[in-house]
C-alpha positions as CSV (number, residue, x, y, z in Angstrom):
1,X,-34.4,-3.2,-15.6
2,X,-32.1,-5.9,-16.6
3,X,-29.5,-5.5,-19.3
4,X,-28.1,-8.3,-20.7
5,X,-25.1,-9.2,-22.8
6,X,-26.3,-9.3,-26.1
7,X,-29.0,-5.9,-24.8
8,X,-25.9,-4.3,-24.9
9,X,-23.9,-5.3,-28.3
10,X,-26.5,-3.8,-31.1
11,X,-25.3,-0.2,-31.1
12,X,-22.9,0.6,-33.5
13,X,-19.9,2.4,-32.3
14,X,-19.0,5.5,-33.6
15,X,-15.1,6.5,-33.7
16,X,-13.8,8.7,-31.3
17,X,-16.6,7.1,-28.9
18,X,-14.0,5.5,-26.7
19,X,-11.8,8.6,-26.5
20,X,-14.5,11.0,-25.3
21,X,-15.5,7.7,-22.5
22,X,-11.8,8.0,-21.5
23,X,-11.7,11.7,-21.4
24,X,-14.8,11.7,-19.1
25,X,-13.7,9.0,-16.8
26,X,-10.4,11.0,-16.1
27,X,-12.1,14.1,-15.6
28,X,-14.8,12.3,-13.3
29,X,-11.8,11.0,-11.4
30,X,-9.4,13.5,-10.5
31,X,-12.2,16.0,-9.7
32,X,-13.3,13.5,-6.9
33,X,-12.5,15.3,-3.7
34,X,-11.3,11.7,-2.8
35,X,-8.9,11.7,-5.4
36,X,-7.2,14.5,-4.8
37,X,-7.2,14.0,-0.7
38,X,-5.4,10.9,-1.5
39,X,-2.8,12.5,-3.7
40,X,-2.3,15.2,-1.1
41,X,-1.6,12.3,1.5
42,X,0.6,10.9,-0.5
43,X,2.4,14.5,-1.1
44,X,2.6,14.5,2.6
45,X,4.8,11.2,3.2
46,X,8.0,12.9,1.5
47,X,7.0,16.2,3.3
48,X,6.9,14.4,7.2
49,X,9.9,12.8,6.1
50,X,11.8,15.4,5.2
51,X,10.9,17.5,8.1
52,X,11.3,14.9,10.8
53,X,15.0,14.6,9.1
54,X,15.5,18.3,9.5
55,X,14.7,19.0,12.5
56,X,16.3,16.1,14.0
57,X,19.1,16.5,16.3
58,X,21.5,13.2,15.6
59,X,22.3,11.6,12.2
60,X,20.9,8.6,11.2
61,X,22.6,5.5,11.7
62,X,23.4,3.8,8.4
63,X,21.4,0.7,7.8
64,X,18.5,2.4,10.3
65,X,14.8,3.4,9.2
66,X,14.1,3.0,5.5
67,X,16.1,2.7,2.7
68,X,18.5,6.1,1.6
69,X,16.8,7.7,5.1
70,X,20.5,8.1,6.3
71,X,21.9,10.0,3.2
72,X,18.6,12.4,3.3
73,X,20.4,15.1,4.8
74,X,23.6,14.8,3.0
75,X,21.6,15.6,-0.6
76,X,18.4,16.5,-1.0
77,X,17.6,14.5,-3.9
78,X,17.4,11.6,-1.9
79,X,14.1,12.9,0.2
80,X,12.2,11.7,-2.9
81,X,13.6,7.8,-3.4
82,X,13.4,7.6,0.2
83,X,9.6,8.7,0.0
84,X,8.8,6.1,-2.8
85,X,10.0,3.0,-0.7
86,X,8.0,4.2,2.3
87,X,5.2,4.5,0.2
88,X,5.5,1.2,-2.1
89,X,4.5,-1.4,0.8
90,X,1.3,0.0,1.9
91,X,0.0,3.7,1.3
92,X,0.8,3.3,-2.6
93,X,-1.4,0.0,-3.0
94,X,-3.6,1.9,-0.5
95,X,-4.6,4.4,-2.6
96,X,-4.3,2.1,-5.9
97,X,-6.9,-0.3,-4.7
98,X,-9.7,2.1,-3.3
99,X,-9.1,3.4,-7.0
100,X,-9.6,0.6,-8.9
101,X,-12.1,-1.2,-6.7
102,X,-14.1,1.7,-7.1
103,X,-14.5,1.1,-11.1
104,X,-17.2,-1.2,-11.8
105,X,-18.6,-1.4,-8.7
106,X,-18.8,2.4,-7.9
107,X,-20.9,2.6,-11.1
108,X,-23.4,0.0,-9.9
109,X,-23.6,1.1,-6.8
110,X,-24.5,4.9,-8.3
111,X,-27.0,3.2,-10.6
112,X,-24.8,4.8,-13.8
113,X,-23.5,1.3,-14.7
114,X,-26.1,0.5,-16.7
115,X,-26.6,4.1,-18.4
116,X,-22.8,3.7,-19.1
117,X,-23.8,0.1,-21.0
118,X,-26.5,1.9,-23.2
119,X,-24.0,4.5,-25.2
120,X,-22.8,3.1,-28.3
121,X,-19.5,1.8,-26.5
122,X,-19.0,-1.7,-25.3
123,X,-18.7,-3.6,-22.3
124,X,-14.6,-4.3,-23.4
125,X,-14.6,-0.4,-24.3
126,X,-15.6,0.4,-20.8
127,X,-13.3,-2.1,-18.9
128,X,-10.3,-0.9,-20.6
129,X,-11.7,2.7,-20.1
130,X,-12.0,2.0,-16.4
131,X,-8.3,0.6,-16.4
132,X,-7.1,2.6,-18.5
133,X,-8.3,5.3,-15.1
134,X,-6.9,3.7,-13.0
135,X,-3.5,3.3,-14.3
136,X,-3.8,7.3,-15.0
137,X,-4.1,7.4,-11.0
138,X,-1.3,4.9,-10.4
139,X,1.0,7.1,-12.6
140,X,-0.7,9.9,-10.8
141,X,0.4,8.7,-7.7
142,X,4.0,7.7,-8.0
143,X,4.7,11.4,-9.5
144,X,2.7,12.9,-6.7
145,X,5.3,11.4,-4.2
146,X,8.0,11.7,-6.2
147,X,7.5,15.7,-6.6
148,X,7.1,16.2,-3.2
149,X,10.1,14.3,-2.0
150,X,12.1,16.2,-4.7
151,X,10.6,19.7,-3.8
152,X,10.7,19.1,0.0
153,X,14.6,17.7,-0.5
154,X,15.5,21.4,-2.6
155,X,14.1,23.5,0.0
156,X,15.3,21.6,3.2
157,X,18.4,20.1,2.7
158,X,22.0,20.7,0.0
159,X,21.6,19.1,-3.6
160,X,24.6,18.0,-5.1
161,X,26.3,15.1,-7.2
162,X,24.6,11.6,-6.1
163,X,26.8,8.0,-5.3
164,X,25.3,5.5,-6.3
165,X,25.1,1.8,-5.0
166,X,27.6,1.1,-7.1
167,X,30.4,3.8,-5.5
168,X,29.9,5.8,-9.1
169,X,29.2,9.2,-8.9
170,X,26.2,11.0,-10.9
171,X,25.5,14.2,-11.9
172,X,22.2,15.9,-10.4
173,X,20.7,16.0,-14.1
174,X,21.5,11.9,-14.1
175,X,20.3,11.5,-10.5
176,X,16.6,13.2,-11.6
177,X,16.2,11.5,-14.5
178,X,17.3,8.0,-12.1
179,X,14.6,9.3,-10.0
180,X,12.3,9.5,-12.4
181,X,12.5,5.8,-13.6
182,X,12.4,4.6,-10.1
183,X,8.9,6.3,-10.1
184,X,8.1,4.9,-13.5
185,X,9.4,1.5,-12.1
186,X,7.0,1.6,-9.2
187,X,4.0,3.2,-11.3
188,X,4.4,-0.1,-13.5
189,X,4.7,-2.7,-10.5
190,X,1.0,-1.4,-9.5
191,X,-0.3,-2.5,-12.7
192,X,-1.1,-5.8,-11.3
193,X,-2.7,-4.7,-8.3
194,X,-4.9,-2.4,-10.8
195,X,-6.2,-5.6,-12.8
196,X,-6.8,-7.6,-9.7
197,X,-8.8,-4.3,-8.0
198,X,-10.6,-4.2,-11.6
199,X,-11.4,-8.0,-11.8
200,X,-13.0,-8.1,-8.2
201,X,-14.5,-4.6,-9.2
202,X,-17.1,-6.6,-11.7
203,X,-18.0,-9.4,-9.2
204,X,-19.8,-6.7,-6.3
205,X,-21.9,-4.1,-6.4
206,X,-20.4,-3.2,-3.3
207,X,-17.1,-0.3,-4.2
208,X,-16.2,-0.9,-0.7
209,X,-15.9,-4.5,-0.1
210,X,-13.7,-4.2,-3.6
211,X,-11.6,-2.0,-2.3
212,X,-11.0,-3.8,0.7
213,X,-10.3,-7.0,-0.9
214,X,-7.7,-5.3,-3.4
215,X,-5.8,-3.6,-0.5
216,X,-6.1,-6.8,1.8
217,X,-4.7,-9.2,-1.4
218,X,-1.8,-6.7,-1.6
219,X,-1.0,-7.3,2.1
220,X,-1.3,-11.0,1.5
221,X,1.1,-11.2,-1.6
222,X,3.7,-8.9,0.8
223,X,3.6,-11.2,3.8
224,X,3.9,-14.4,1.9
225,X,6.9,-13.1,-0.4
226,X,8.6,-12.9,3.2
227,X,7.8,-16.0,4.0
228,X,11.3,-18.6,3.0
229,X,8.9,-21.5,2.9
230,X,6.9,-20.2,0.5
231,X,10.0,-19.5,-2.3
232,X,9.0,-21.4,-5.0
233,X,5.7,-19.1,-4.7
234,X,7.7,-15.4,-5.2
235,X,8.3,-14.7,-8.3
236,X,4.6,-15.4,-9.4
237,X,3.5,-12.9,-6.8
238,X,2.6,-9.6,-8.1
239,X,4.3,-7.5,-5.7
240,X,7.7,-9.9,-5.7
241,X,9.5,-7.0,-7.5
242,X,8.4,-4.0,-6.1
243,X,11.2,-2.9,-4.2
244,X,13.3,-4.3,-7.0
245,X,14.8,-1.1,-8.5
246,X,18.2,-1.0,-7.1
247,X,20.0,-1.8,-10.4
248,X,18.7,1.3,-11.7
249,X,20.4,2.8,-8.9
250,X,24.1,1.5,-10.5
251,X,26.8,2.2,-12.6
252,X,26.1,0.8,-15.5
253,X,21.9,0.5,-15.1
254,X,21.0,-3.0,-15.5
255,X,17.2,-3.4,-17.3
256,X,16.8,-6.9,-16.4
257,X,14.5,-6.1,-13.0
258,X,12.8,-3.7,-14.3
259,X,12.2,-5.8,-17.3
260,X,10.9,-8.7,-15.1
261,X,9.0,-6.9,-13.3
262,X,7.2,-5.3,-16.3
263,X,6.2,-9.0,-17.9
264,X,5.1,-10.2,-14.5
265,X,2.3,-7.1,-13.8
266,X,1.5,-8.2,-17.8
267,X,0.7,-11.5,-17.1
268,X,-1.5,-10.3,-14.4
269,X,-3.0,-7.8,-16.7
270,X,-3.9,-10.1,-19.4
271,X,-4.8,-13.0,-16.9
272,X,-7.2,-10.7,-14.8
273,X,-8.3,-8.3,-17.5
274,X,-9.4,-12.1,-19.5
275,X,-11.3,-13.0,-16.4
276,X,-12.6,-9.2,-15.6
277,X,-13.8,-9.6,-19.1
278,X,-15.8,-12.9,-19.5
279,X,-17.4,-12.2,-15.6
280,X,-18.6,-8.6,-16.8
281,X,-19.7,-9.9,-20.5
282,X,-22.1,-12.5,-18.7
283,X,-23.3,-9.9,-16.2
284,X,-26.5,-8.8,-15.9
285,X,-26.5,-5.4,-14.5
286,X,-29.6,-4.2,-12.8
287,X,-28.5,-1.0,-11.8
């Protein structure tokens, strides 16, 4: 059976359709035993981390191992930032682009895709449902490794006042709610990733060659940002600002990374949602 673009417009919607397609595509995704043993791996980053720390018998040089590592086991609080820059170069995008590989062509591959195209919903209803998913997961995600780091750092190591970057010294209140917009920081630069994993998502049937190209693209925009020769390139690559949160780690924050980073994974957004869009519209899905 063949379903074509115009097979698939008649229907009228009916409101509230969309919302209950949302609701169902959240609860189809975190009850995925995937789903959750990818959270829990990501929980477990923070957790080896913080453990290695502790039972390590010399300090850690400054400048050594990953970004904050050295201050882990002067305050707790920084197990959790820590955890986030180990995760932002691979096992976040990981996790992100088996996600949202998995939308358009998991369903084809299942055979639903097409069932999904006969309720009264839309083939731009359904894309932005499946996004919609997978920026739920990416949020998901960033506050799965963010918890961990924060509840590993209580338990293991002293929580006190925080210095920032910029000498200033911080409150524990104001160093959690810092560490929460560093999560929200990261949660937002995998926005672009989503959109790209979304876009190749409508041109297989295949989740798992989707998947693969997502996570391999993600490598390939990391590698070429390090690359000098390629600097006129950076700051139209999607993960250029990534690890770009350090102004919200000074005295006074400074918005204007975080605000860069936000219009880039938009134009990426709107630039592969556009293209997601007109490939699935012209699609004929036969399963």
């Amino acid at each position: 059976m063949t379903l074509s673009a115009d097979a698939v417009s008649g229907p009228t919607v009916r409101p509230g359709v969309g919302w209950r397609l949302l609701g169902s595509e959240l609860a189809v995704l975190f009850r995925r035993l995937r789903t959750w043993a990818m959270l829990l791996a990501l929980a477990g980053v923070p957790i080896l981390i913080a453990v290695a720390v502790k039972l390590s018998s010399r300090q850690v040089p400054p400048g050594r191992g990953p970004l904050f590592l050295d201050r882990v086991s002067q305050n707790g609080l920084f197990v959790a930032v820590t955890a986030l820059v180990v995760c932002v170069p691979l096992f976040l995008p990981l996790t992100v682009g088996v996600v949202a590989g998995d939308t358009i062509a998991g369903e084809a591959n299942l055979g639903t895709l097409r069932y999904l195209l006969l309720a009264p919903a839309g083939r731009i209803r359904l894309l932005l449902v499946k996004y919609a998913g997978a920026v739920a997961f990416c949020i998901a995600a960033t506050a799965t490794v963010a918890a961990a780091g924060a509840l590993a750092g209580v338990v293991l190591f002293p929580i006190g006042p925080v210095t920032l970057l910029s000498g200033d010294t911080i409150s524990v209140g104001e160093s959690v709610v810092r560490s929460l917009l560093i999560a929200a920081y990261i949660a937002v630069s995998l926005l672009g990733l989503s959109a790209i994993g979304l876009l190749i998502s409508t041109f297989t049937d295949v989740p798992v060659g989707a998947m693969a190209a997502t996570i391999v693209l993600a490598v390939v925009s990391q590698v070429l940002d390090n690359l000098p020769q390629l600097e006129w390139l950076h700051p139209w690559l999607f993960s250029h600002h990534w690890l770009g949160f350090a102004d919200l780690l000074r005295q006074p924050m400074a918005w204007g990374s975080f605000a860069d980073n936000a219009l880039l994974q938009a134009g990426y957004v709107a630039v592969c949602g556009a293209l997601a869009y007109a490939k699935f519209s012209a699609k004929d899905v036969l399963s």
